[in-house]
C-alpha positions in Angstrom: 2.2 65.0 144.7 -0.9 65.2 147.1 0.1 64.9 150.9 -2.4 62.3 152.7 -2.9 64.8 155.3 -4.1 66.9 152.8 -7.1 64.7 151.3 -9.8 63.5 153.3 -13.5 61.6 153.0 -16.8 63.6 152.8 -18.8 60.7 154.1 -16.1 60.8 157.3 -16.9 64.7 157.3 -20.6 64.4 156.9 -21.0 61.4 159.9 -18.7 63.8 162.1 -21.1 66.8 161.2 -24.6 67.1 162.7 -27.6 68.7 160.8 -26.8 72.2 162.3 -23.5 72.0 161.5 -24.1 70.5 158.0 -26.2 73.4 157.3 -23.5 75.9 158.3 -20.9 74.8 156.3 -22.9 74.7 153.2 -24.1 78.1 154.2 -19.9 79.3 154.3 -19.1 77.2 151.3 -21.7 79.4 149.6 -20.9 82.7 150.6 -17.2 81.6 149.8 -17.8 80.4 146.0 -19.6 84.0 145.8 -17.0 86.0 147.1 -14.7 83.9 144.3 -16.9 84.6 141.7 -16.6 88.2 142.1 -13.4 87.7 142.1 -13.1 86.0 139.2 -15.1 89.2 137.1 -11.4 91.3 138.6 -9.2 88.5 137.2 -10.1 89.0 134.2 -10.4 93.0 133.5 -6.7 92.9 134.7 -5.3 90.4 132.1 -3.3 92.3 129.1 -4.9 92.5 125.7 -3.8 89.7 124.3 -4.8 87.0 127.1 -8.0 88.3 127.5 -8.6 87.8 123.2 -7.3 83.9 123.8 -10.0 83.7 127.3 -12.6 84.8 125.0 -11.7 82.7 122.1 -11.8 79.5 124.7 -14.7 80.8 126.0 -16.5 80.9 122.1 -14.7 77.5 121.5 -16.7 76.1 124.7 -19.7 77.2 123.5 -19.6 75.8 120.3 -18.7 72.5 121.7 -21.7 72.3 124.2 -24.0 73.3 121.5 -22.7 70.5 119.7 -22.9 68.3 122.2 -26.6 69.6 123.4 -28.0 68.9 119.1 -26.2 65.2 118.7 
């Protein structure tokens, strides 16, 4: 279960922000998701064998189904 503390409104963030700060925040948000990505690259050369077969076959299985989805 989600706290209410814990969710919040973006409109309520984005009045409360001016155009600087706007602009900052996507600026961290960015360099953030980035940072995580890279990350991401490690997560996965550290997985055993055998999970890193069943990412791949998800990952084929996904491509398949947007293919699909991108011809119908």
């Amino acid at each position: 279960m989600s706290n209410p503390k814990d969710n919040f409104n973006v409109a309520d963030l984005s009045a409360a922000l001016n155009a600087g700060d706007r602009a900052d925040l996507v600026n961290v948000l960015k360099n953030k998701l980035q940072d995580l990505t890279g990350k991401h690259t490690n997560l996965l050369e550290n997985l055993s064998p055998n999970v890193r077969k069943r990412v791949e076959v998800l990952r084929e299985i996904q491509a398949c189904a947007a293919y699909n989805t991108s011809i119908a």
